[in-house]
C-alpha positions, 0 to 999 in steps of 0.5 A, spaced: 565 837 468 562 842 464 555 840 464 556 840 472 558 846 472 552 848 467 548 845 472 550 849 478 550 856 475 543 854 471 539 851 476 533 856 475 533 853 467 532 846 469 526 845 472 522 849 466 526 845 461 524 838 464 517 840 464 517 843 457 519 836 456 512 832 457 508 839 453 505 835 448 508 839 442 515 839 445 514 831 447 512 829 439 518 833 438 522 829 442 519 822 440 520 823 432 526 826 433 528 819 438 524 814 433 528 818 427 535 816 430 532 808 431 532 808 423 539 810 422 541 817 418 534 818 414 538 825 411 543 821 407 540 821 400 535 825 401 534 831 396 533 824 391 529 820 395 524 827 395 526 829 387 519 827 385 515 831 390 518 838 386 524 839 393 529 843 390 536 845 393 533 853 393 526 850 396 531 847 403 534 853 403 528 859 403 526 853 408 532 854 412 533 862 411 524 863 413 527 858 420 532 864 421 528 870 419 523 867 424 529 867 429 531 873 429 524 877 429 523 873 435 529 875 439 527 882 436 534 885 438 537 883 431 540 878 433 539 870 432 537 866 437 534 859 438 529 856 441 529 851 448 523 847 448 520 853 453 523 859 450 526 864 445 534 865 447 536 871 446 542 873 440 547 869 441 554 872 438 558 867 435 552 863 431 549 871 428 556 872 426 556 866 422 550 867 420 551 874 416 555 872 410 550 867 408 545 872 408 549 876 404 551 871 399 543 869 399 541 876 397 545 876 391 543 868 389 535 870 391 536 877 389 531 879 396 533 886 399 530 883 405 536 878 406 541 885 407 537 888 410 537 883 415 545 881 415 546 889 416 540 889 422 545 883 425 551 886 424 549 893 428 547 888 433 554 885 433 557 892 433 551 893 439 553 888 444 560 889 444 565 890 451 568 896 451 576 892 451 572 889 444 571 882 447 564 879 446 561 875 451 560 868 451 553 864 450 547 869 449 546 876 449 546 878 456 548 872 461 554 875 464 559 870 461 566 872 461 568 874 453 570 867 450 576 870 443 573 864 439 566 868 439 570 876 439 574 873 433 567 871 429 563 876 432 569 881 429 570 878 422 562 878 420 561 885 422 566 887 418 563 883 411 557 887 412 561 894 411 563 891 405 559 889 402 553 895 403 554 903 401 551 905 407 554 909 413 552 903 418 
């Protein structure tokens, strides 16, 4: 039933994610991703199938931590977004909250400003983007989706770790 209702109120977005399907680059994806699930769970043990070639814990995650620097300077409003095949989304709300802490906690394991430099940068957004009765929207930043209380209680919370753990005004 939601996806049908997702259809209905998204029908501009299906044409343009269908065709962004047969672009090459977007259709390897899809094979490999189709051919990987053939051969079961090929994440399973997979820090120690890798060990020889150097892959370290911290090498996954500055990987994990550039995939999501490149996000949000491609979203540009200091938010995370995630890319559809054919286009960068704008922030989502819920999945930056998520992402602040883990900013915060890399910046004292990594000891790169950069990293909260970038948490306080998603947490004005979150301030930003918030309703005037507090709420936050559901889904994406700007698609007019009624406020969801799971996204304004992550929304709330994240922000608020920021302002502990930063000196500054914001």
């Amino acid at each position: 039933m939601n996806t049908l209702k997702l259809v209905r109120n998204h029908p501009g977005k299906l044409i343009p994610l269908g065709m962004s399907l047969l672009w090459p680059p977007n259709l390897i994806v899809v094979a490999l991703n189709a051919i990987s699930l053939l051969q079961g769970q090929p994440w399973l043990d997979y820090m120690r199938r890798h060990s020889a070639q150097g892959l370290t814990i911290d090498a996954l995650i500055e990987s994990s931590l550039g995939w999501l620097i490149y996000s949000q300077d491609k979203v540009r409003s200091g938010g995370i977004g995630c890319y559809e095949f054919y286009r960068w989304t704008r922030g989502y709300p819920e999945v930056t909250g998520y992402i602040i802490p883990t900013f915060w906690d890399c910046f004292h394991v990594f000891k790169r400003q950069d990293l909260a430099d970038r948490a306080v940068r998603m947490a004005n957004w979150e301030i930003s983007i918030q309703k005037p009765d507090g709420s936050f929207e559901g889904y994406y930043e700007g698609d007019g989706q009624p406020p969801v209380v799971f996204n304004t209680g992550q929304s709330h919370r994240k922000p608020m770790v920021a302002g502990q753990r930063t000196t500054t005004k914001e």
